[in-house]
C-alpha positions in Angstrom: 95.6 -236.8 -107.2 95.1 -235.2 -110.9 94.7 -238.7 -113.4 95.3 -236.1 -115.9 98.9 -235.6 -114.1 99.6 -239.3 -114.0 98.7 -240.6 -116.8 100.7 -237.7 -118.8 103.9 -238.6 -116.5 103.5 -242.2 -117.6 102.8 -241.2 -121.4 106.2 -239.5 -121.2 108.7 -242.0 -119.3 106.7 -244.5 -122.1 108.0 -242.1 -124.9 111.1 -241.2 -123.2 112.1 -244.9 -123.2 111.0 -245.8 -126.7 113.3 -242.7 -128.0 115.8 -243.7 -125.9 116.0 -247.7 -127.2 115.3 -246.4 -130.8 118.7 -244.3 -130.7 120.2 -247.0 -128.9 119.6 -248.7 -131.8 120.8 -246.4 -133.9 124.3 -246.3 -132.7 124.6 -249.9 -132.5 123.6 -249.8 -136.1 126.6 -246.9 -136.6 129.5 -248.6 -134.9 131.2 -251.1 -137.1 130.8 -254.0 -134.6 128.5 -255.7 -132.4 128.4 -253.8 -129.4 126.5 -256.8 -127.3 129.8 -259.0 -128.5 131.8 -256.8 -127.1 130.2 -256.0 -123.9 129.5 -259.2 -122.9 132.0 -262.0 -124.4 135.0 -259.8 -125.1 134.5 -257.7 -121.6 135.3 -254.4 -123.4 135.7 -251.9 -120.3 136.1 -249.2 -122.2 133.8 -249.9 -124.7 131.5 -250.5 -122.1 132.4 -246.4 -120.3 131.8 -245.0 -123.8 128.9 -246.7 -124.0 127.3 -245.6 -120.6 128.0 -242.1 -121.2 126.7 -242.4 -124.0 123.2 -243.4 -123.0 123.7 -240.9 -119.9 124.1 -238.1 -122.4 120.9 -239.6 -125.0 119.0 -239.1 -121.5 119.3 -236.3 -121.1 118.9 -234.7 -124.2 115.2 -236.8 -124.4 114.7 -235.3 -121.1 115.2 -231.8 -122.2 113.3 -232.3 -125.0 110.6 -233.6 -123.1 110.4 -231.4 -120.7 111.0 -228.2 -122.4 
C-alpha cells in the first residue's frame, strides 16, 4: 500500500472533521438558543431533524469541496 495514499486520506477526514465542528459551531452560534438545551433537556424532535440535516447537508458540501 502507497503511505503517500494513507496518510493523505487521513489528512483529509482530519480536515473534513475540524470544518465540519467549526461550522457546527457556527450555527449554534447563529440560532438564538442553545441548541444542546434543546436537544437534550427539552427533547426537541424537530429541532433535533433540522439539526441532522443540517450536518448531513455541511457533509457534504466539505466532501465536495474536498474532493473536487
Amino acid at each position: 500500500m502507497n503511505w503517500y495514499n494513507l496518510l493523505a486520506s487521513a489528512v483529509y477526514a482530519i480536515a473534513g472533521l475540524v470544518i465540519f465542528c467549526l461550522g457546527f459551531i457556527v450555527i449554534d452560534k447563529l440560532t438564538p438558543y442553545n441548541l444542546w438545551q434543546e436537544l437534550v433537556e427539552k427533547k426537541n424532535t424537530a429541532l433535533a431533524l433540522v439539526v441532522g440535516f443540517v450536518a448531513l447537508g455541511l457533509s457534504i458540501i466539505v466532501a465536495a469541496a474536498i474532493h473536487g
